[in-house]
C-alpha positions as CSV (number, residue, x, y, z in Angstrom):
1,X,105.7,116.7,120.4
2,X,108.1,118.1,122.5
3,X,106.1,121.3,123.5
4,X,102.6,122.6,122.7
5,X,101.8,124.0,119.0
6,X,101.2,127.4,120.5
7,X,105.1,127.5,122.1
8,X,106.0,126.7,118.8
9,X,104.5,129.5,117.1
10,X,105.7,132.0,119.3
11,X,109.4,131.1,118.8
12,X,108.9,130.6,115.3
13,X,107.6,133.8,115.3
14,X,111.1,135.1,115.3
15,X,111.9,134.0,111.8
16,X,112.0,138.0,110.7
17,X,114.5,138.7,112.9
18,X,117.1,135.4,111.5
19,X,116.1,136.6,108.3
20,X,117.1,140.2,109.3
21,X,120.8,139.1,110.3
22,X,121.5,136.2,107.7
23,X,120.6,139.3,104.9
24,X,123.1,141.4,106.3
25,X,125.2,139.1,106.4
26,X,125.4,137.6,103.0
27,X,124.4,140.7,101.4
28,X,126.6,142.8,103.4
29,X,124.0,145.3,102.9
30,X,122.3,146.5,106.2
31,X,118.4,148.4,106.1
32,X,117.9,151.4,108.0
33,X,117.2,151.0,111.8
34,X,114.1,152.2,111.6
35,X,113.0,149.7,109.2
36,X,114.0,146.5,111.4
37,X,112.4,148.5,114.2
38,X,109.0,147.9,112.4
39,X,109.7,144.3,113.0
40,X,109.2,143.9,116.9
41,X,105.2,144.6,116.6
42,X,104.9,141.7,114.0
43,X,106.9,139.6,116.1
44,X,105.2,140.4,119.3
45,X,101.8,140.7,117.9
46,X,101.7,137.0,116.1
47,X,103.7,135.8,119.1
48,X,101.1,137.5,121.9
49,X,97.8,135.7,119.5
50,X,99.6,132.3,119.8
51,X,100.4,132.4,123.7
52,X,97.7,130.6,125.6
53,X,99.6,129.1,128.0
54,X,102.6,129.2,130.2
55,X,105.2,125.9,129.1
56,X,108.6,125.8,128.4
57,X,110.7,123.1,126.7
58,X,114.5,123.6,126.2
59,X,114.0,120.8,122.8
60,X,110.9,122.5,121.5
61,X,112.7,126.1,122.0
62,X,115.7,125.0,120.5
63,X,114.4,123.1,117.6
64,X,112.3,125.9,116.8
65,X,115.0,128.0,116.7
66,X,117.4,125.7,114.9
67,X,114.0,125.9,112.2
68,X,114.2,129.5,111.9
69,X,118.1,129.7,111.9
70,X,117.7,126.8,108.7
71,X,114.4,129.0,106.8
72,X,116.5,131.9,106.6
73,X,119.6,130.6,105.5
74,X,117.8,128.5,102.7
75,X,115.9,131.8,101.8
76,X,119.3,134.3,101.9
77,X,121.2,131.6,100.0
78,X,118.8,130.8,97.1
79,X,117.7,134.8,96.8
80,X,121.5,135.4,95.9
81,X,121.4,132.2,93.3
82,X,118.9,134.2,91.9
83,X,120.3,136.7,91.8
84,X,123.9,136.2,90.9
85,X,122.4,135.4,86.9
86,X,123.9,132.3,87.2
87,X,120.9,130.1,87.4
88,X,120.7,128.7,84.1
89,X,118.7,129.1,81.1
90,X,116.0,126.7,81.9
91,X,116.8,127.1,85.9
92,X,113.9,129.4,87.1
93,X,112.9,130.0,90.8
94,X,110.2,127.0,90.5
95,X,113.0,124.6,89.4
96,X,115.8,126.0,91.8
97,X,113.4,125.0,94.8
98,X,112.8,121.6,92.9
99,X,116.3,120.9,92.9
100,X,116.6,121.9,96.5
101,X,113.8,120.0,97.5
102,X,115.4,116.3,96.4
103,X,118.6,117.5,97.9
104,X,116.8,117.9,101.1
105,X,114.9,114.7,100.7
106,X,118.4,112.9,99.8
107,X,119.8,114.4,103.1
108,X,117.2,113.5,104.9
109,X,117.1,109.7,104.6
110,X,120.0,108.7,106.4
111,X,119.1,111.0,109.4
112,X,115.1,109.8,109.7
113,X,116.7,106.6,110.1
114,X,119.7,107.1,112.6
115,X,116.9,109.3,114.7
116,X,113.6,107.4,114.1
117,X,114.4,103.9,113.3
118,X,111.3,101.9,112.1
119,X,109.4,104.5,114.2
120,X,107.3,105.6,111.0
121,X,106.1,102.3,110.5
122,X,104.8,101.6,113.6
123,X,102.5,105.4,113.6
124,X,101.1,104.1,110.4
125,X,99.9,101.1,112.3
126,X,98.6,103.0,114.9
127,X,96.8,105.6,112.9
128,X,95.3,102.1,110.6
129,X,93.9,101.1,114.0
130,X,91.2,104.2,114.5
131,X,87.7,103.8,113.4
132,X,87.3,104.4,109.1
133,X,91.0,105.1,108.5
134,X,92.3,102.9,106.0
135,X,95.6,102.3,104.0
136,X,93.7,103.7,100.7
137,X,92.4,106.8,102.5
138,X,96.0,107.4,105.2
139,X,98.0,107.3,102.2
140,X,95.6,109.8,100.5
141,X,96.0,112.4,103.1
142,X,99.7,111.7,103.3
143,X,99.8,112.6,99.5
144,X,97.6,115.8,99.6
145,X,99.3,117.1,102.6
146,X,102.8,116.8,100.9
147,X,101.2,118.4,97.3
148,X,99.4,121.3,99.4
149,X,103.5,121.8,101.2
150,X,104.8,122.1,97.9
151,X,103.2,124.2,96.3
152,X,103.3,126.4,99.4
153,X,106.7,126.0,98.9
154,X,106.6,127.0,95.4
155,X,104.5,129.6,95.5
156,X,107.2,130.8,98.5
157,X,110.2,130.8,96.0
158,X,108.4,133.1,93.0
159,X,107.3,135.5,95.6
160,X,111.3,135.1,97.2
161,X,112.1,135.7,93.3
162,X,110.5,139.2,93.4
163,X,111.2,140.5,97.0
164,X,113.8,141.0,100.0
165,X,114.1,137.6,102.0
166,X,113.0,139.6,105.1
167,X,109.8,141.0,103.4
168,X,109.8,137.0,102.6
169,X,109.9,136.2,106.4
170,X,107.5,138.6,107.1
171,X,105.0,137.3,105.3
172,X,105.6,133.9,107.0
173,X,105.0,135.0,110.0
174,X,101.9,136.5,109.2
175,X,101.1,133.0,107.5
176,X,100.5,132.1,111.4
177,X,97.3,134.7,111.9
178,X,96.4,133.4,108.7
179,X,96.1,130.1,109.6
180,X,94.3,131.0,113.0
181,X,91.4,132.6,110.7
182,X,91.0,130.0,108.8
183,X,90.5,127.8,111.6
184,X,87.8,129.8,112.6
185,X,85.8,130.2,109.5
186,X,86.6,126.3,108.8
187,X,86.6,124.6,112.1
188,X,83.9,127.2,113.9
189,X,86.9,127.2,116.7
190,X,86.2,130.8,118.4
191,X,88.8,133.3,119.2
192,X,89.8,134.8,121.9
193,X,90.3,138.8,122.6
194,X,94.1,137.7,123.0
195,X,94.3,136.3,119.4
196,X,92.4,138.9,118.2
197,X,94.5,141.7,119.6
198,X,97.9,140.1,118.7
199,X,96.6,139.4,114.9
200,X,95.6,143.0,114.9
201,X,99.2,144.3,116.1
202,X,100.9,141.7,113.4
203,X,98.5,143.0,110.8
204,X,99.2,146.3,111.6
205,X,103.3,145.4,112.2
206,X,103.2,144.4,108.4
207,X,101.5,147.3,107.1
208,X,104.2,149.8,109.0
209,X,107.2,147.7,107.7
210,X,105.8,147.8,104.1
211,X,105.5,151.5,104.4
212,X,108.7,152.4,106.2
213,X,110.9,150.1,103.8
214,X,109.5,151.6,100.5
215,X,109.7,155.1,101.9
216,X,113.6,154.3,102.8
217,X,114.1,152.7,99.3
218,X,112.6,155.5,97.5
219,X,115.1,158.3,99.4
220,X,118.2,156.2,98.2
């Protein structure tokens, strides 16, 4: 890749804050200050866990941010489908991600192959070459790993169905602690008292914004 995994998270670790700005801009409908305030200790708690080491790349930093520039928009645009009552009778939150799921694939085709080339084909031959990978078995874990996606996905667009796309953002970014305990209990891979500081601030990050946007939605 163009930069380490842990680079990555930290940038992507910003998503709240595109979320934040695309909301108010489409909605036209700004949260109190002290609300987005609550978002600097889940951003700098999940991105202090994830930093292990000191590397910068100008096309990891700027793909990653071009990523959460793209998550928000899709998230702003298809909470105000939902919520226009436009959707259709049939069209629920499940299907309205189906739909833009194919469209993304559709778009997609033309630019794998003006960027990769044949490149795909050639890592499958690779990864065939390692000891007890076969075509039966790469194509298996090519197929669970998309299911698992989408239904991440899915499950993403009911819970965008029922809440603010910055709560949704949130959440996302939280995903990443997630994902680091899970490693642990899984994989046995220990933890540092970095991580385990930063997952504590995110956690804790979460918890305030929670409380300080109910309490601001309950005064108006």
């Amino acid at each position: 890749g163009a930069g380490p995994v842990s680079f990555t998270h930290i940038v992507k670790a910003l998503e709240p804050f595109f979320s934040a700005l695309v909301a108010a801009m489409v909605f036209g409908k700004w949260m109190k200050p002290q609300v987005y305030a609550t978002l600097l200790p889940v951003v700098g708690g999940v991105g202090y866990a994830c930093m292990k080491e000191r590397y910068f790349s100008w096309l990891a930093f700027n793909s990653a941010m071009g990523s959460n520039l793209s998550f928000a928009l899709r998230a702003v645009v298809s909470k105000t489908s939902m919520g226009d009552g436009n959707l259709g009778k049939n069209l629920s939150s499940t299907n309205l991600f189906g739909l833009v799921t194919i469209a993304a694939f559709l778009l997609s085709i033309p630019a794998a192959f003006m960027a990769e080339g044949t490149t795909f084909f050639d890592l499958w031959n690779e990864a065939l070459k390692k000891d007890g990978v076969t075509a039966m078995s790469l194509g298996q874990s090519v197929l669970v790993s998309g299911l698992f996606h989408y239904l991440n996905n899915e499950v993403m667009y009911l819970t965008l169905s029922n809440v603010h796309p910055v709560t949704l953002a949130v959440g996302n970014t939280m995903k990443r602690v997630f994902i680091m305990v899970a490693s642990v209990l899984v994989f046995r891979n220990p933890v540092s008292l970095q991580a385990g500081i930063g997952s504590a601030v995110g956690i804790g990050g979460v918890l305030l914004y929670s409380l300080t946007k109910n309490y601001y939605e309950q005064l108006s």
